[in-house]
N, C-alpha and C positions, 0 to 999 in steps of 0.2 A: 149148149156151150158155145158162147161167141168166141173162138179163138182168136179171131184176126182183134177185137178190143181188148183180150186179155195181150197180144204180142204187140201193140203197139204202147200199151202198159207197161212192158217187161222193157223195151226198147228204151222207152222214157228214161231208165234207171240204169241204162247199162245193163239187163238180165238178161237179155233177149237168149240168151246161151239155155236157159233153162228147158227150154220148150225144143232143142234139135234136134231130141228123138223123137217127137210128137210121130209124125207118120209112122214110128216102130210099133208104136203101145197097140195096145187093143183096148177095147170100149171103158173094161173096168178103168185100167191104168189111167186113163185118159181124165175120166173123171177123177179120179183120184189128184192127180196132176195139178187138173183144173182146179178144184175146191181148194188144193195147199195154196196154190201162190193166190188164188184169188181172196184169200183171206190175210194174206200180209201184205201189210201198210211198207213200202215198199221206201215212199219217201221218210215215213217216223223209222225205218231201218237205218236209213244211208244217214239218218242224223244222229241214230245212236252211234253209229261208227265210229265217225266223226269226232264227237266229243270224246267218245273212248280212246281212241289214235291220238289223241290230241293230249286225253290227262295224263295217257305213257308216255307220251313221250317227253313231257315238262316234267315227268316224276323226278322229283329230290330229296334229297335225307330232310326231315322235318325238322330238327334237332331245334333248329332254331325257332319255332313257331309253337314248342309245347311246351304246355303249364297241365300240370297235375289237377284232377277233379278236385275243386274248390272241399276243404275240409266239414263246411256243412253241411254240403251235401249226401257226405258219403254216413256209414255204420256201420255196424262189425260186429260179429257174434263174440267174438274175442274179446273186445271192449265195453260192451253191452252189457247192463246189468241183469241178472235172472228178472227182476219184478219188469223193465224195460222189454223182454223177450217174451215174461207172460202175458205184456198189456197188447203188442205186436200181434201174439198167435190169435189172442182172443179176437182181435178184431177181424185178423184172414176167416177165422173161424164163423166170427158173424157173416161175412158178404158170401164166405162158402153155404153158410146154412141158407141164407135170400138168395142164392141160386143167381148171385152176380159177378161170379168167377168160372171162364172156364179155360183150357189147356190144349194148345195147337202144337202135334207135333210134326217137326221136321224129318219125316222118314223116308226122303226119296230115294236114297242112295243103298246098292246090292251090297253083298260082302265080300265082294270081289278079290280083295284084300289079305280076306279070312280066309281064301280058300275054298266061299262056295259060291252059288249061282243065285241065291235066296233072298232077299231083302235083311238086310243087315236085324232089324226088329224080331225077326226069325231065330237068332240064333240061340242056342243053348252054351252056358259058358264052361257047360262043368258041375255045375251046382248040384251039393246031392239032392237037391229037389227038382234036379232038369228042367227047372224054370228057366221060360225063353227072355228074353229084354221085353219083349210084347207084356207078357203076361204078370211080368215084376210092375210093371208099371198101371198096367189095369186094376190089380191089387190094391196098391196105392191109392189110385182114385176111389175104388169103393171103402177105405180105411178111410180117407180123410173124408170124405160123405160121411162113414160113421159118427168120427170124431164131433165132427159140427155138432150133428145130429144130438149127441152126449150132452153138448154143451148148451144149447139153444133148444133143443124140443123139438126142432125143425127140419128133415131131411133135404138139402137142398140138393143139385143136383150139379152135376160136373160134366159139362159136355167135354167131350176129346176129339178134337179134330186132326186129322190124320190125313198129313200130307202127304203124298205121295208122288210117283213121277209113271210116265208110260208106261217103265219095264216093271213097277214094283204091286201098279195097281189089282190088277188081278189076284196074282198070289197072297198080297195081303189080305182083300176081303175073304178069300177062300179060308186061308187061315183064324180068321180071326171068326168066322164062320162054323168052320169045324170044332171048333177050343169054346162052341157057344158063347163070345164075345166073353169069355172068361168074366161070366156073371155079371156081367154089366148090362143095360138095356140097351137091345141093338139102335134101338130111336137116339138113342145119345152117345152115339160112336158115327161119325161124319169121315167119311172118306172122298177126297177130291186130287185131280191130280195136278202139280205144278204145272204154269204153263212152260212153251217153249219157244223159243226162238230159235231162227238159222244162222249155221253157222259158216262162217265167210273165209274166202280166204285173204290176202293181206293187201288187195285193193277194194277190198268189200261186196266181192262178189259170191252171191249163194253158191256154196255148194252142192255138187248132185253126187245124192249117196246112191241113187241106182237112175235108172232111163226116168224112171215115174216116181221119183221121191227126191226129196231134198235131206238134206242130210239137215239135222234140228239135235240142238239140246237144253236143257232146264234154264230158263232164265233165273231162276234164285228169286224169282223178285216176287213179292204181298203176296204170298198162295195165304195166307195169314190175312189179308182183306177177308176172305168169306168168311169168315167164322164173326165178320160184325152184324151186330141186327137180328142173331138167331138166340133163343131160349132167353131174349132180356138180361144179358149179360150186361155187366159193364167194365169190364177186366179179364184180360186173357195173360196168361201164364204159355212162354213160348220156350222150347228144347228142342235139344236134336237126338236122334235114338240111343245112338251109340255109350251115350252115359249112362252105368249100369247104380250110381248111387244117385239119381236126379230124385228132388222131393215132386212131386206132383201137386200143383195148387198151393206149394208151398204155403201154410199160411204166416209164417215169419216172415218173410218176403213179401206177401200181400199187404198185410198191414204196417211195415216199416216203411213201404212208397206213399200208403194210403195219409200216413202220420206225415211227410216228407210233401203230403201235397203232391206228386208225383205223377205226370201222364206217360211218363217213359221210363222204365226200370233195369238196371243190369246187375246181375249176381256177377262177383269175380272171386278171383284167390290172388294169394300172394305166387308169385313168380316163385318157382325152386328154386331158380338161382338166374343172375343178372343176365345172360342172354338165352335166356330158354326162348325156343323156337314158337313162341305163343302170342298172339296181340294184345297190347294194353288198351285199355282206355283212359281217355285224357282228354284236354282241348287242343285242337288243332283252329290259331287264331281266333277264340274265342266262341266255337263251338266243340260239341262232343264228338269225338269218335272215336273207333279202333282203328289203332295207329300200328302196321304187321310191325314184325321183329325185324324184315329185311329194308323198312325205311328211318331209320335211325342208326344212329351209330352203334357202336362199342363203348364209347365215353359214356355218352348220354345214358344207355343200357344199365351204367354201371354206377350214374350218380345217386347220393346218397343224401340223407335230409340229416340235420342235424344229432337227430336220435339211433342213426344207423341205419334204418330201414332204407329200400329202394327208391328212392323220388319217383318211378314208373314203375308202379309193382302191383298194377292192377290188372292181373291176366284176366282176359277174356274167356267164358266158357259156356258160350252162348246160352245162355240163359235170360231170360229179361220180362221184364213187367208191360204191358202197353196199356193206356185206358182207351176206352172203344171211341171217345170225341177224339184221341191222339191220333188215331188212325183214321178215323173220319174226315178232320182237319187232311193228314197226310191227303188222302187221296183225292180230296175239292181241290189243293191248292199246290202240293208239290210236287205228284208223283212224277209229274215230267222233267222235275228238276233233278231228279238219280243218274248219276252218271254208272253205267257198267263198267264194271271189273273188266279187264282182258286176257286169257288164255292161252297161249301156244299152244296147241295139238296135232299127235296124228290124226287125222281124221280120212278113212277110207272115201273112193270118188271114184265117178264115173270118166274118164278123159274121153279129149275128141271121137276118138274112134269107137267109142262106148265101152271098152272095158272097164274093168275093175280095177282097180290100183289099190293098193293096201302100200302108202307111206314108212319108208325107214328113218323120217327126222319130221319135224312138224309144218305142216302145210297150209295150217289151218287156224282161225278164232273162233274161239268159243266166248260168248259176253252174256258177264251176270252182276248180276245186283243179290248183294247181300244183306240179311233180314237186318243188321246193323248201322246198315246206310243210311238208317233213318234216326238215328238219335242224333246228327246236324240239326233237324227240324223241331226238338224238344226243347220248350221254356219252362219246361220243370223236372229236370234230371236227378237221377239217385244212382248210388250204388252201394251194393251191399256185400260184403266180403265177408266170406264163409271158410268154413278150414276143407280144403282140398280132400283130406283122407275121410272127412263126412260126406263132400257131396260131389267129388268131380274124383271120376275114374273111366279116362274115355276107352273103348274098344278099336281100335285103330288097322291092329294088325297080327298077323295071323302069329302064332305061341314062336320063338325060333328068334323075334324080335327083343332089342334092351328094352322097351315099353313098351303100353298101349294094346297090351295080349289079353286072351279069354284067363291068361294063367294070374296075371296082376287086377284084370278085374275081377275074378274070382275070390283074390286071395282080399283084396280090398274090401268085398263086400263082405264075407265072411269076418275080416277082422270089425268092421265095425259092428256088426252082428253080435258079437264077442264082446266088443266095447258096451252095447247096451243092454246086456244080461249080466255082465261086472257091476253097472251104475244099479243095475234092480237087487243086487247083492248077489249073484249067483256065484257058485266057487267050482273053478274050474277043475275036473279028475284026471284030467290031463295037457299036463302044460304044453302041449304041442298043438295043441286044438286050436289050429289059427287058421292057415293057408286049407284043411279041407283036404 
């Protein structure tokens, strides 16, 4: 370990702070130390900063810069005719059956929320089948492998890539280990962890979470790059865990981008009502993105298109379509162009005198890139808008909460469950058979 070229490195950037308890550590620590910062690009940091510092503090209500996703781009299960929806599934169904579709999930985050220490994927909602979110969704995938299968003659195969982060990795493969990958081939269950980045305090200098560590968190950013180039895919289907009615490989949604021409795709719903706490998508100067709730007005929130509907009523529920050259193109040509999100946090630290501190107001940035950032870069955009009580019911927060409970996703899945044994004609013996 060359110390003195790693502190004259550190020095360069203004870091040199990192290294003042070198003489404390012992051999491990040392190394340890040594490999963190010797592997961060110290000047591609100071210019994410930079640009980050830079797009908060010019941040402004949009109001005036958004126009609604162009109307041919978009579809709707709602407006969409049955024969238009059969010709849709047949098709997701064909690229499912060619084994050219597969499904990246976003599961880095605990249940902290919920009330437990578990990876949120973990959890059980209630359901009298004491199915986890993990195992609802593994189901899934081997259902619609069936389904193809039905239809084409051909089993094709559905890889599941499963994001993860530091704290989640372990327990999830262990789990999903135990539960024999809930019948899926463990060769086709891909687990990787998000990477990360440090987090700064608000002249951009790394923080130190102990003498021999820097304090780091999830950058958010392409853990969804790996999953290009593997099983000959050409279309990946992306979610986040928490949604307990997410279709898997959707193939309505496969082939409504594929008909649409589409290398970038987003599932939305309609807004509940004009300032639900949710992000739209739209154009921002003549590109796409999501545009939060807290950078537009109340007016805007609230305007209405001739027909009565919301003029911004395309909630975000992170769901989306990417074709693998979309992401390919991404990563040759733009990924440097992502600006990160920025963060206020507590975030624990080492001070001069080396103790511990544990923060009562926030100290700290946390900077990320979200998988959404990237529909600016897309020359063939879609979106598809789905009815909420089918397919978006997120788990957010522990039962005690107005939303977003094991209690409402429960009762939601159950009621649609209900809804699809009424369509097959079944007659219910008791009319209260809803919530479970």
């Amino acid at each position: 370990m060359d110390i003195s070229e790693l502190s004259a490195k550190l020095a360069q950037f203004g870091q040199e702070h990192l290294i003042q308890f070198w003489s404390e550590l012992n051999e491990d620590e040392q190394k340890r130390l040594f490999n963190d910062l010797k592997g961060i690009d110290f000047g591609l940091l100071a210019k994410g900063f930079r640009r980050a510092m830079d797009n908060s503090s010019n941040a402004v209500k949009l109001d005036h810069l958004l126009q609604p996703v162009p109307v041919h781009l978009q579809g709707s299960v709602e407006r969409c005719s049955n024969e238009q929806l059969t010709a849709y599934e047949h098709e997701g169904l064909k690229q499912i059956s060619a084994g050219k579709v597969g499904v990246l999930l976003l599961a880095g985050g605990q249940g902290t929320r919920l009330g437990v220490s578990y990876p949120k994927g973990m959890y059980n909602v209630g359901l009298p089948s004491g199915k986890t979110l993990y195992q609802l969704q593994a189901e899934r995938i081997r259902k619609i492998e069936e389904l193809s299968e039905a239809r084409f003659g051909q089993r094709g195969t559905v890889p599941w890539y499963i994001m993860t982060s530091e704290h989640t990795m372990e327990p999830t493969r262990k789990f999903f280990a135990k539960h024999g990958f809930f019948g899926l081939n463990e060769r086709n269950v891909v687990f990787f962890e998000q990477s990360v980045i440090p987090c700064v305090d608000v002249d951009g200098k790394v923080i130190l979470e102990d003498k021999f560590k820097i304090a780091t968190a999830p950058d958010g950013n392409g853990g969804l790059y790996r999953a290009l180039g593997q099983n000959g895919i050409d279309m990946i289907h992306v979610y986040c865990v928490d949604n307990i009615l997410v279709k898997m490989a959707d193939p309505v949604f496969v082939g409504f981008c594929l008909e649409k021409n589409a290398n970038c795709g987003a599932k939305v719903v309609k807004k509940a009502f004009p300032e639900e706490p949710v992000g739209v998508i739209c154009q921002v100067n003549g590109v796409y993105q999501v545009v939060e709730y807290s950078e537009i007005s109340s007016e805007t929130a609230n305007r209405r298109n001739s027909d009565g509907e919301l003029t911004f009523n395309a909630g975000n529920i992170c769901n989306h379509f990417f074709s693998k050259e979309f992401l390919k193109t991404l990563i040759l040509e733009h990924e440097q162009e992502l600006i990160y999100h920025i963060a206020k946090k507590k975030i624990p630290f080492i001070d001069a005198n080396g103790v511990r501190q544990n923060p009562a107001t926030p100290n700290g940035i946390k900077m990320e890139k979200f998988v959404f950032d990237v529909f600016q870069f897309s020359t063939n955009f879609a979106v598809w808008e789905v009815l909420r009580e089918e397919e978006f019911s997120p788990l957010k927060n522990a039962d005690g909460a107005p939303k977003d409970t094991p209690t409402t996703s429960r009762g939601d899945l159950l009621n649609l469950h209900k809804q699809f044994a009424l369509r097959a004609g079944a007659k219910l013996c008791n009319s209260e058979a809803t919530n479970g």
